[in-house]
C-alpha positions in Angstrom: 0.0 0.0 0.0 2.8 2.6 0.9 4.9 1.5 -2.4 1.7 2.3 -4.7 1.4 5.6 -2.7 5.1 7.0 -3.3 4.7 5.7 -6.9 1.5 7.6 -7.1 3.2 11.0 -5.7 5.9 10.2 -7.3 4.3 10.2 -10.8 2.4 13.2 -9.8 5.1 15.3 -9.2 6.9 14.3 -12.5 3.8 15.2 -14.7 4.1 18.5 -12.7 7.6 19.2 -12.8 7.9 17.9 -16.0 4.6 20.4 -17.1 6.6 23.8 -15.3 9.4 23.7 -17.6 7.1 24.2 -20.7 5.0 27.2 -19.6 5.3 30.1 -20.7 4.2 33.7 -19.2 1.4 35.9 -20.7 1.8 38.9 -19.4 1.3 42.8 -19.3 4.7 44.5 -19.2 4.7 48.8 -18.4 6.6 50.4 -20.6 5.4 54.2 -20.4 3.1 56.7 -20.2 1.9 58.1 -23.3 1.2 62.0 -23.9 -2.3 61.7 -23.7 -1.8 59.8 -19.9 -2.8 56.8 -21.5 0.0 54.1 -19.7 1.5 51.8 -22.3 1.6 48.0 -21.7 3.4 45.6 -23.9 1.0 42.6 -24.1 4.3 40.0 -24.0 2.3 37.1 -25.9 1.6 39.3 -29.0 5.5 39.8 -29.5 6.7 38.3 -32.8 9.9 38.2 -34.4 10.6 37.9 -38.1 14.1 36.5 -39.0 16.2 38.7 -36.5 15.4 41.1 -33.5 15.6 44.0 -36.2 12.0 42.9 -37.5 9.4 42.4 -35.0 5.6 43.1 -34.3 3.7 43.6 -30.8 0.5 44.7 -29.7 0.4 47.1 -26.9 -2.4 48.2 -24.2 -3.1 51.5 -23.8 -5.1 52.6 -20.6 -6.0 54.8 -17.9 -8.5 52.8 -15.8 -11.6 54.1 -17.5 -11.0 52.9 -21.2 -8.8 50.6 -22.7 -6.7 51.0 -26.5 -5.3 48.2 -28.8 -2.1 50.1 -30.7 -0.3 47.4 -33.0 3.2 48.6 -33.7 5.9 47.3 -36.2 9.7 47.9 -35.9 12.3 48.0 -38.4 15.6 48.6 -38.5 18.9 47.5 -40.5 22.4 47.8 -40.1 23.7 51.2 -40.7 20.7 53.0 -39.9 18.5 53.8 -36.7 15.3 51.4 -36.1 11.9 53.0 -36.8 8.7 51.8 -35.9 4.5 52.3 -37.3 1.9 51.8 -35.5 -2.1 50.9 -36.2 -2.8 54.8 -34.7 -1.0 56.7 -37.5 2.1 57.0 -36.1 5.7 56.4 -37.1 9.1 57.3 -37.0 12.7 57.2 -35.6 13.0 54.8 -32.1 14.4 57.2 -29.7 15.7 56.3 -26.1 13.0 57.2 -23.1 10.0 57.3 -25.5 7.2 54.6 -25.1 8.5 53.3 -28.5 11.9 53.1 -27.3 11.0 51.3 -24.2 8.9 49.2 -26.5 11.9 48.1 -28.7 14.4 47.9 -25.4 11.7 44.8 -23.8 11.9 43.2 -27.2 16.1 43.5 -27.4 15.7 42.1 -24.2 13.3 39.0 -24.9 15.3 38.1 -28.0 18.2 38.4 -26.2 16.7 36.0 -23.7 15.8 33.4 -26.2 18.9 33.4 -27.7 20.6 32.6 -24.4 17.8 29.8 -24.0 16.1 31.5 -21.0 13.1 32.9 -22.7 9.9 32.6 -20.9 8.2 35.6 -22.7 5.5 33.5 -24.8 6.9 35.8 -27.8 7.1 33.8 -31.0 9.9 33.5 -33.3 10.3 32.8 -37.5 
């Protein structure tokens, strides 16, 4: 009887463990306040990379508590020249350091830089 238990547990806590190592997060992830007070969240499951980390697309959340915003953004960039981004708003232009876009394209450097060094838990998806 105490044999089939610990085989039991045992068992249990495999399919567990074994289950941990292949989830990923979904998650929110701040990354500014836009002009119009709308805080920007990088929704980390909509993060896609084409080919390299110069080429990706992600959807962000915009809110302020009372109303919610769905901006899809594509960045850009090539050696040699700066990294630009458009988004589904109208918007585009250069990436530059402490603007929402900037801090959008700093989390995705850092999520491909994670998955390249086999730690990437992001739930961003790669071609």
């Amino acid at each position: 009887m105490c044999k089939k238990f610990f085989i039991v547990a045992f068992l249990t806590f495999a399919i567990i463990f074994v289950g941990e190592q292949n989830k990923v997060s979904a998650a929110d992830y701040y990354v500014g306040t836009y002009e119009s007070g709308l805080r920007a969240y990088v929704m980390t499951e909509t993060l896609h990379f084409y080919g390299n980390y110069r080429w990706c697309t992600v959807r962000v959340k915009a809110t302020d508590d009372r109303q919610i915003v769905y901006v899809d953004y594509s960045f850009d960039g090539a050696a040699g020249r700066r990294e630009t981004f458009k988004n589904s708003q109208g918007y585009s232009g250069i990436v530059e350091d402490g603007t929402v876009e900037g801090n959008i394209y700093g989390y995705a450097l850092k999520v491909w830089g994670d998955w390249v060094l086999g730690k990437g838990t992001s739930g961003a998806t790669f071609d």
